[in-house]
DODREN-378475 format. One record per residue (C-alpha): residue in one letter; y, z, x. Coordinates in steps of 0.2 Angstrom, whole numbers, always signed. Example, Ala and Ser with C-alpha at 12.3 -4.5 7.8 and 13.67 -1.06 7.14 Angstrom:
<rs>
  code      v      w      u
     A    -22    +39    +62
     S     -5    +36    +68
</rs>
This chain:
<rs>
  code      v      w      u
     X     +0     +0     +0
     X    +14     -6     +8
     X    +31     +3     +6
     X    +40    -12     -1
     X    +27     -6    -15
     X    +26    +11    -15
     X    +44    +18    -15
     X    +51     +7    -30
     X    +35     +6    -42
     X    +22    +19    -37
     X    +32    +35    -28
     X    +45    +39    -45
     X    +31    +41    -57
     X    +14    +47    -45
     X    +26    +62    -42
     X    +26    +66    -60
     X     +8    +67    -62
     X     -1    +84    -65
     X     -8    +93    -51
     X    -14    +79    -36
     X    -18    +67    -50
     X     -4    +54    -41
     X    -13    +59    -24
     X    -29    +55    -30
     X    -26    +39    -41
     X    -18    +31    -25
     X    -30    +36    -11
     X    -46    +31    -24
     X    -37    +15    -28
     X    -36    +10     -9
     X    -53    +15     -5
     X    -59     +6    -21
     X    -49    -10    -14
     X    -55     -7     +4
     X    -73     -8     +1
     X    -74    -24    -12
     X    -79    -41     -4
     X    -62    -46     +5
     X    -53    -31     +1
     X    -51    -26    +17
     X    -44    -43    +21
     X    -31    -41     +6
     X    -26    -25    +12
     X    -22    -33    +30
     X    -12    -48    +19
     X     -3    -38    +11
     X     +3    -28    +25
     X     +0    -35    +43
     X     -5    -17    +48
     X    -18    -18    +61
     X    -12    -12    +77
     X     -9    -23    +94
     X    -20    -21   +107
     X     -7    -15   +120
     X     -8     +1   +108
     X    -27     +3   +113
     X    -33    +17   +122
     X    -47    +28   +127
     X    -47    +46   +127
     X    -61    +60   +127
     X    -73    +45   +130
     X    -69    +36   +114
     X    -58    +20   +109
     X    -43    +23    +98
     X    -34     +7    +90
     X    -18    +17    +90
     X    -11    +33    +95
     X     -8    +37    +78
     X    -18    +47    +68
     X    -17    +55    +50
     X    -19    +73    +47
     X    -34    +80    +35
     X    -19    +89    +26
     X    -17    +72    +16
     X    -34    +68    +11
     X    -45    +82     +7
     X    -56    +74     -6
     X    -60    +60     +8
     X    -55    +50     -7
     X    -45    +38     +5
     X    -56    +35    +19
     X    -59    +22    +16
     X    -44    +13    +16
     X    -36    +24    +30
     X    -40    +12    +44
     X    -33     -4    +38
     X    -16     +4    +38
     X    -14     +4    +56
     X    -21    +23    +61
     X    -32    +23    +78
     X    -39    +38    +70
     X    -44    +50    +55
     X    -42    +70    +55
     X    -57    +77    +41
     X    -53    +95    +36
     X    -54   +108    +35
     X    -72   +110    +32
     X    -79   +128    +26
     X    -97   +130    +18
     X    -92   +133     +0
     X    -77   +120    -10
     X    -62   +128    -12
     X    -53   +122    -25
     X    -30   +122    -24
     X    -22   +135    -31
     X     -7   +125    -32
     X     -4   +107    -31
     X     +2    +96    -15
     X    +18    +92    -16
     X    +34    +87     -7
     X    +52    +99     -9
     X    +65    +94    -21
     X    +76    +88     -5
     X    +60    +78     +2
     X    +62    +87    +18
     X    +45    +98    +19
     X    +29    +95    +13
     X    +22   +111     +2
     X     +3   +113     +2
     X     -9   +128     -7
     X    -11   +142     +4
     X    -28   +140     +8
     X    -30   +124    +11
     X    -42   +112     -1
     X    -59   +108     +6
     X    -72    +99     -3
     X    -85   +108     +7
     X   -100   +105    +20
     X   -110    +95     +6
     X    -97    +85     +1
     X    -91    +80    +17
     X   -109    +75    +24
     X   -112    +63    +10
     X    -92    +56    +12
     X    -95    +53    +30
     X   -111    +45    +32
     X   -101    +29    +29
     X    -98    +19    +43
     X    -85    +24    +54
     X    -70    +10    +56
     X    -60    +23    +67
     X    -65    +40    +78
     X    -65    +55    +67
     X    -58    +71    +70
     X    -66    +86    +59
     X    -58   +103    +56
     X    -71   +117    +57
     X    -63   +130    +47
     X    -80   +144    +48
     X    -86   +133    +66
     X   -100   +145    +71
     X   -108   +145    +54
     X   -105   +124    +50
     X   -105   +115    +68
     X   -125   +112    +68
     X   -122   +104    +50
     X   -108    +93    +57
     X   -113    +88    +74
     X   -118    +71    +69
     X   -104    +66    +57
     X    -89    +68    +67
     X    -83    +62    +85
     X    -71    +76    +90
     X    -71    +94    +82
     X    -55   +104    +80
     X    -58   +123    +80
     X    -43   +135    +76
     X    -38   +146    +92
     X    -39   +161    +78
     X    -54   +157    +74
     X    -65   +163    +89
     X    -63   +178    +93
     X    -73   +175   +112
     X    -76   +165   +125
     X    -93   +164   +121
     X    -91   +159   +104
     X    -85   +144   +111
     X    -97   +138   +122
     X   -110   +143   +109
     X   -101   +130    +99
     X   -100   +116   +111
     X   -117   +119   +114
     X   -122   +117    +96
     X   -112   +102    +95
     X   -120    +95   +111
     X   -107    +93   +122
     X    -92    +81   +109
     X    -76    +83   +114
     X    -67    +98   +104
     X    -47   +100   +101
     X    -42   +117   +104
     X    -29   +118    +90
     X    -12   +130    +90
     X     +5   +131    +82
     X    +20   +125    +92
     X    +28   +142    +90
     X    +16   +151    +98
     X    +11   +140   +112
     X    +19   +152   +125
     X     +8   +168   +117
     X     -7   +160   +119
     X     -7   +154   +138
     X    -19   +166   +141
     X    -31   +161   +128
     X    -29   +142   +133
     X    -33   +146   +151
     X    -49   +155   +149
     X    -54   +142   +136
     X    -47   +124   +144
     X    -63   +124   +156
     X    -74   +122   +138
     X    -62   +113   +126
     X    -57    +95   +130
     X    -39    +95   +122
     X    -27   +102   +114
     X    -19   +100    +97
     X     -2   +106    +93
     X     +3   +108    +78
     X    +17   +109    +64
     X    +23   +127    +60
     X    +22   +133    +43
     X    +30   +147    +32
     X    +22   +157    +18
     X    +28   +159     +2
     X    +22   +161    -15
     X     +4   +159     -9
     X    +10   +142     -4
     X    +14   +135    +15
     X    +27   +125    +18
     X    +29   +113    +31
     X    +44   +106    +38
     X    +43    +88    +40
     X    +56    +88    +55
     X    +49   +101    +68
     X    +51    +87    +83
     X    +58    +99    +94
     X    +47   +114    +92
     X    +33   +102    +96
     X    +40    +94   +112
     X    +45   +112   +118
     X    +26   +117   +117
     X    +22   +102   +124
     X    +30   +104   +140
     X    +24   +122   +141
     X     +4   +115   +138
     X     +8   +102   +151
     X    +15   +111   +164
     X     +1   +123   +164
     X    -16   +113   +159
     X    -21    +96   +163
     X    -30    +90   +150
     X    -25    +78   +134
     X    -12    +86   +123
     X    -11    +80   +106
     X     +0    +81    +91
     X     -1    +85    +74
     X    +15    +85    +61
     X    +32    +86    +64
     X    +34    +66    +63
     X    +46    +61    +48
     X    +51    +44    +56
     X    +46    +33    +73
     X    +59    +42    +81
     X    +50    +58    +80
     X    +33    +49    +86
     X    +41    +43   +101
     X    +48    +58   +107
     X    +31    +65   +106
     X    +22    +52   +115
     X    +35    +52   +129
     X    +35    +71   +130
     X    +16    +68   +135
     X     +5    +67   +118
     X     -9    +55   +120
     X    -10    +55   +100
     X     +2    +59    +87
     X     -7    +63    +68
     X     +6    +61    +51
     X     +5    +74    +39
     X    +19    +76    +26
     X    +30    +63    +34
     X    +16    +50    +28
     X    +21    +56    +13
     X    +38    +55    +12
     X    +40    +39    +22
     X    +29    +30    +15
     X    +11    +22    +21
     X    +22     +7    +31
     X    +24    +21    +44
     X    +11    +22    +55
     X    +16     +3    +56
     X    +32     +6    +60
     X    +28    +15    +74
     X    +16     +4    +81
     X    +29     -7    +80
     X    +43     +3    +91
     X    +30     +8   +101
     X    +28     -9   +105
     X    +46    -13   +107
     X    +48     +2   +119
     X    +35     -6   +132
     X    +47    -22   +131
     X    +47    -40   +130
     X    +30    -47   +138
     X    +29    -60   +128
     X    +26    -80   +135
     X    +33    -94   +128
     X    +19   -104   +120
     X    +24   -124   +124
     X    +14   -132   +110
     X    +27   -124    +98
     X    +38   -138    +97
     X    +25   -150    +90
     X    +25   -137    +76
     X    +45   -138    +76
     X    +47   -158    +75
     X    +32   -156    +59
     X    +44   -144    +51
     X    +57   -157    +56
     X    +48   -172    +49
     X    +45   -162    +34
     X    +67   -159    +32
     X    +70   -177    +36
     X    +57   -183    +21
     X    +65   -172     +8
     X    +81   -179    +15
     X    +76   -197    +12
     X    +68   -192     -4
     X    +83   -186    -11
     X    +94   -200     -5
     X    +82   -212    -16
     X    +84   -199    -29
     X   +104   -203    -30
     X   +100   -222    -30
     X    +85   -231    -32
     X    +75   -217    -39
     X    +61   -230    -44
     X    +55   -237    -28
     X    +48   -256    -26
     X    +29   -250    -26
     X    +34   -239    -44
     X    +40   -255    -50
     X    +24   -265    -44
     X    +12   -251    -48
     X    +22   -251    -65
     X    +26   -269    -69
     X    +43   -263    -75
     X    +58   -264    -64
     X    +69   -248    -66
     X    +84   -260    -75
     X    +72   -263    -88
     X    +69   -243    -89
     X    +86   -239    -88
     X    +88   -251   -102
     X    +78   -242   -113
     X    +79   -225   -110
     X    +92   -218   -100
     X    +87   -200   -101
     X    +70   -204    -95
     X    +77   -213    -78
     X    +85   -198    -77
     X    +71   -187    -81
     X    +62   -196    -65
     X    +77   -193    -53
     X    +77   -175    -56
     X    +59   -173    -53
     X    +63   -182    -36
     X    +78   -171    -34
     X    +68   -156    -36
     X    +53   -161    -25
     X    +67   -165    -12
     X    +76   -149     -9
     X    +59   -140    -10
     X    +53   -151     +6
     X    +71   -148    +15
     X    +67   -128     +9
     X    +51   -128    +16
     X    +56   -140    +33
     X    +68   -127    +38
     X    +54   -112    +37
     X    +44   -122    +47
     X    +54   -126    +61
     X    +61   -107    +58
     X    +44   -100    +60
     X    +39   -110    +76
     X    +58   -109    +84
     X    +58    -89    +82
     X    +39    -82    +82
     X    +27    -95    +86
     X    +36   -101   +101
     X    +36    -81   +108
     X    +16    -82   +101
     X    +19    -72    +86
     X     +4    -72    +76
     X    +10    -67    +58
     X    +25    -84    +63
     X     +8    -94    +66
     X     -4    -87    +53
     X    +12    -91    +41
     X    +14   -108    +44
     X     -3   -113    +43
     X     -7   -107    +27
     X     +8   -116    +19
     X     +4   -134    +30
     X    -14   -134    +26
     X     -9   -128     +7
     X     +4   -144     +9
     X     -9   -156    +14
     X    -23   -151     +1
     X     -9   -154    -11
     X    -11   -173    -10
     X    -27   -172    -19
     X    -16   -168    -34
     X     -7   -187    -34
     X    -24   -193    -40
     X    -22   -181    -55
     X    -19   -197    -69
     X    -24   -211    -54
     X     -8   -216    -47
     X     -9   -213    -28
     X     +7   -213    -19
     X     +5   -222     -1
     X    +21   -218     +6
     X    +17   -201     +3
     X     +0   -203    +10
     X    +10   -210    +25
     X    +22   -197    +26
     X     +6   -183    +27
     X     -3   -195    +39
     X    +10   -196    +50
     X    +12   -179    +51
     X     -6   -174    +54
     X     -7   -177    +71
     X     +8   -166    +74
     X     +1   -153    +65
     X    -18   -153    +74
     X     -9   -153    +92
     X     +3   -139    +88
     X    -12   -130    +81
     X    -22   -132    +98
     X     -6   -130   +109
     X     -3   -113   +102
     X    -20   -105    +97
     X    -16    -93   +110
     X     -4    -84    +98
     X    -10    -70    +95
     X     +6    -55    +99
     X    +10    -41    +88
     X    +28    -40    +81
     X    +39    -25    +89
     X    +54    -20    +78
     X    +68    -10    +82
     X    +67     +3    +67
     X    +67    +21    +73
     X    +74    +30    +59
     X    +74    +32    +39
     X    +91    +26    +37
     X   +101    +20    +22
     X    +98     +0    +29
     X    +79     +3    +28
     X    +79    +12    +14
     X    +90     -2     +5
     X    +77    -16    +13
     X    +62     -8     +5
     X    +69    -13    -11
     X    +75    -30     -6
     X    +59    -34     +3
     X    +51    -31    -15
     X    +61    -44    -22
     X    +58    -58     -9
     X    +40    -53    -10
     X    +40    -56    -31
     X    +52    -73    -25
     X    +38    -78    -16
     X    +24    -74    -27
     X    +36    -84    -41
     X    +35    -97    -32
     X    +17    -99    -29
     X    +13    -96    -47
     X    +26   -108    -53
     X    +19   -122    -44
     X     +2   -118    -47
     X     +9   -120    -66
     X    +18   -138    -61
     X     +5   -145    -55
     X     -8   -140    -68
     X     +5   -146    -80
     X     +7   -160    -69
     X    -11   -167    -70
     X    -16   -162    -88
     X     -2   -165   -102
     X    +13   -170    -89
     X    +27   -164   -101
     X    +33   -147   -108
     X    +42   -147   -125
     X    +57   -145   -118
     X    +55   -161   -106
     X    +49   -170   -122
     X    +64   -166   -132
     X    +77   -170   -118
     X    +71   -188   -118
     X    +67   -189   -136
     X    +51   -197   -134
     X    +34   -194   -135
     X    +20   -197   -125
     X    +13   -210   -137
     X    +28   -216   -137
     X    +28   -219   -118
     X    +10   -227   -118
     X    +16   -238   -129
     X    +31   -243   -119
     X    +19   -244   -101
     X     +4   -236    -99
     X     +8   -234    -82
     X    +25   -225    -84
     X    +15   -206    -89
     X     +4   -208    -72
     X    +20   -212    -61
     X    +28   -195    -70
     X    +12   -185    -67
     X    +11   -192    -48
     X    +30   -183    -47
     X    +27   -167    -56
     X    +11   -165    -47
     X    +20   -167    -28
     X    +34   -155    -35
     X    +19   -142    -40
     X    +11   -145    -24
     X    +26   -144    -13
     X    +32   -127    -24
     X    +14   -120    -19
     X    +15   -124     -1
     X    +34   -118     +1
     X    +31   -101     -9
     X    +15    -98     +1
     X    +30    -97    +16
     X    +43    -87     +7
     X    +29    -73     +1
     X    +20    -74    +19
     X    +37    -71    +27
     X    +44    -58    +13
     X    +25    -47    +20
     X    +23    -50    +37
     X    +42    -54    +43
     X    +52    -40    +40
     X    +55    -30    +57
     X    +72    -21    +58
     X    +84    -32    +71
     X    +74    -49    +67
     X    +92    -59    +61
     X    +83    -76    +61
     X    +72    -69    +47
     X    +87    -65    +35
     X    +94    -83    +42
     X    +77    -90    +36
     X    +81    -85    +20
     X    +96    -89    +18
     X    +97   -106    +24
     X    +81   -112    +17
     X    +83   -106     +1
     X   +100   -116     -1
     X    +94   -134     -4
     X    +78   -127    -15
     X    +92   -117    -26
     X   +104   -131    -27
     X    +93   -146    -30
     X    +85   -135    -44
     X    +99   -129    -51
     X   +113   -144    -50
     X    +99   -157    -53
     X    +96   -151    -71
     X   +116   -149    -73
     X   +120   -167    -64
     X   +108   -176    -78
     X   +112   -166    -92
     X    +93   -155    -95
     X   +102   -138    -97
     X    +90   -130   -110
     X    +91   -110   -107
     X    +74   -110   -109
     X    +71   -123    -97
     X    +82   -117    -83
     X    +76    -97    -86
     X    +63    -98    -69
     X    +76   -104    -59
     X    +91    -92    -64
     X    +77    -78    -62
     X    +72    -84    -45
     X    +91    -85    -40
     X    +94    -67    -45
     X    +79    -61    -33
     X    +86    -73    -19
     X   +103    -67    -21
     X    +98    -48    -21
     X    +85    -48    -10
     X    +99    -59     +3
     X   +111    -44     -3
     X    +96    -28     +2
     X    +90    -33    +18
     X   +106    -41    +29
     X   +113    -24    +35
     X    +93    -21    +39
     X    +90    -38    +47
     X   +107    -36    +59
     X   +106    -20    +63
     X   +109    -19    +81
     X   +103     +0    +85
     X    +95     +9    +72
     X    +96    +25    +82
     X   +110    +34    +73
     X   +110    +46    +57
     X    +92    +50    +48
     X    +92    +47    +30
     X    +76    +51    +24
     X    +67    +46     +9
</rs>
């Protein structure tokens, strides 16, 4: 669940839910999705989330996908594990586990002011049953489970985890532990403390760091009302334990809490912590942030990316592509009916004029339409390759193919009522080649997206929501031409089309038989086109928005100019200004203009290090 998703439709009214209804209806919805046929894959489209491998590492003999993790405070049913990995965590936290289930006193919540995450005193645990049965799926990611009674559960356990977290209050010897790191045979256990009382337990860390093989810092809490809150910005509590663990052990360090934004994360990691686990700042920030700090993470090792050469072939097909709409929309002005209409039609366009002036018109404006919808879609192209396939951007490259090979199964649809188009089968010759050599020439493309976003500020905030609207933009824009060209190779006309120039379609057969399979050719290539440039506009709207990235805002701006204006002014130039008729496109306007209006501060922002303003 993306937070384009989560903050506008799903956060105002999960909140509102009794007890951890909300909690539980998004976590089992996610898992539910995960482990369908392809779910996973949908997940991964609708977000982009899986971490680069320059994030990789290896630590207590395992292999995380990221240094971020997600603390067992958010998912105590397991209800969600499912889905948890696809979201870009290199590792999940389970726990705690005691024998018995323990069912909440009080519900998780977030505070009023969003500032603390507010949790039952004893924490929720499904229990040792439970949690064997949970975790005998296969494991995506390493786990981390939270032994709350650890000498009584560890034998049970050994088998289901990778790393075991033990409580420093809850041993009360030396020997206890290596009693329990012998029942465990020997996996790495996390030695777990709060951040406040680091420096009070030196001396119980130094006679237990020769057995344990980390140590986990943790948030700090306050209890009240049999409830414990959590404070989602502890960042400096936990880089002052930090430095005191470090300066005394030399063993892995990790985090958990205190991580409200990427800012918070970094700080961590650069203090020394090898992993960083979320807790009520997934909550607040929404699911897109371990994503986000994948993504700084990445743009604090810097720019090593190559320059892929094969790009331009992809640049001069995008190219191509704004020249044809050009051309296409200069015979739309003029000619409109071209010699090889006329031959395929027996009927010269003075003679169709002659008849029916509204229907000469009706043809321009479908070639209008078709024409601003290629010069729409030329520009994302040669957008796409200039700015993220040329740099080996994967998402850039993964975009553009969908919407080219989309583009060239579309010419199937001219056959639709038998009238096949050989300039246009020219144009998608022609452009073939370039396409299969700018697809060898930059196979390599395979980089992560970095992304200047550090903080919850009002820029991001504003985004989510305008990422939202591009994202419906885009999704409008695949379903509409699905629509076209199913209308474009069945009845051809709606009512409206029909009543603009006052004729029917027996009417039309009777004038030229050919005339209806000229039409259904155009609307069909309009549909097609639509399809192809709304597969560009909803993949860039999900995988494109990384705080800094101007040429994405550009993208959207420029390229939706000649769709927009060709759809709109056609209709007004030849008179078809049915409400009814126009509704899509004054719809789709509104969602360009806003979402243009959301996400420029977002897109241009230069440092994105100042004031937090968290959701």
């Amino acid at each position: 669940m993306p937070d384009w998703s989560y903050h506008p439709l799903f956060k105002p009214w999960l909140s509102i839910l009794p007890g951890n209804a909300g909690r539980e209806f998004i976590h089992r919805g996610m898992s539910t999705i995960a482990k369908v046929p392809g779910g996973r894959s949908f997940i991964e489209f609708l977000g982009h989330m899986s971490p680069s491998e320059k994030l990789h590492r290896n630590l207590f003999g395992l292999h995380f996908n990221s240094p971020v993790g997600l603390s067992g405070k958010i998912d105590p049913q397991l209800s969600g594990i499912e889905a948890f990995p696809n979201l870009g965590f290199g590792a999940i936290e389970v726990g705690p586990i005691a024998k018995f289930p323990r069912k909440p006193r009080t519900a998780a919540s977030l505070s009023k002011t969003n500032d603390a995450l507010i949790l039952p005193e004893f924490a929720e645990t499904i229990g040792l049953i439970a949690t064997k049965n949970k975790l005998t799926i296969s494991r995506a990611v390493p786990i981390l489970i939270r032994l709350e009674e650890p000498l009584i559960i560890a034998e049970h356990l050994k088998d289901a985890g990778d790393v075991f977290i033990i409580e420093i209050d809850s041993i009360e010897s030396i020997d206890d532990l290596t009693h329990i790191k012998t029942v465990l045979e020997d996996k790495p256990i996390l030695l777990a403390i709060r951040h406040s009382s680091a420096a009070d337990s030196l001396l119980k860390l130094k006679s237990a760091s020769h057995i344990v093989d980390g140590i986990m810092i943790e948030e700090d809490r306050i209890l009240t009302d049999s409830k414990q809150v959590l404070s989602l910005q502890q960042t400096e509590g936990m880089i002052h334990a930090l430095n005191i663990i470090k300066n005394e052990f030399d063993i892995p360090v990790v985090t958990s809490g205190g991580v409200a934004e990427p800012s918070d994360a970094l700080a961590l990691i650069k203090a020394g912590a090898e992993l960083v686990f979320l807790s009520g700042g997934y909550v607040a920030s929404g699911p897109g942030l371990p994503k986000r700090i994948n993504e700084a993470l990445l743009d604090e090792l810097g720019d090593g990316r190559k320059e892929l050469p094969g790009w331009i072939w992809y640049w001069l097909f995008g190219l191509f592509i704004l020249l044809g709409g050009a051309l296409v929309l200069f015979f739309s002005f003029t000619k409109v009916i071209l010699f090889y209409d006329e031959a395929f039609m027996q009927m010269t366009r003075l003679e169709l004029m002659a008849y029916n002036p509204n229907l000469y018109k009706f043809m321009s404006h479908d070639r209008m339409t078709l024409a601003g919808t290629m010069i729409s879609g030329g520009i994302i192209y040669m957008q796409l390759a200039r700015h993220g396939i040329r740099y080996g951007i994967h998402w850039a490259k993964r975009a553009f193919d969908i919407g080219a090979i989309t583009g060239f199964l579309g010419i199937m649809l001219f056959l639709g009522f038998g009238y096949f188009d050989w300039l246009h089968g020219l144009f998608w010759l022609t452009l073939l080649p370039f396409y299969i050599k700018g697809y060898k020439k930059t196979s390599s493309a395979n980089q992560s997206p970095s992304s200047k976003n550090r903080t919850n500020h009002l820029a991001w905030k504003k985004a989510i929501y305008g990422q939202l609207l591009f994202v419906i933009l885009g999704f409008s824009f695949v379903l509409g031409g699905f629509v076209i060209s199913t209308i474009g190779t069945t009845y051809v006309f709606v009512d409206t089309d029909l009543k603009y120039i006052c004729m029917t379609p027996d009417q039309l057969n009777a004038l030229n038989e050919k005339l209806i399979p000229v039409i259904a050719h155009d609307r069909a290539g309009f549909g097609s086109a639509l399809f192809s440039v709304g597969l560009l506009v909803l993949t860039l709207s999900l995988w494109g928005f990384h705080e800094g990235s101007a040429w994405v805002w550009r993208t959207f701006l420029i390229g939706g100019i000649p769709a927009f204006t060709a759809g709109i002014f056609t209709h007004l130039y030849i008179g078809y200004i049915d409400f009814i008729h126009l509704l899509p496109a004054y719809f789709a306007l509104a969602l360009y203009l806003g979402g243009l209006f959301l996400t420029r501060d977002y897109f241009k922002k230069d440092d994105s290090r100042g004031c937090s303003q968290n959701l």
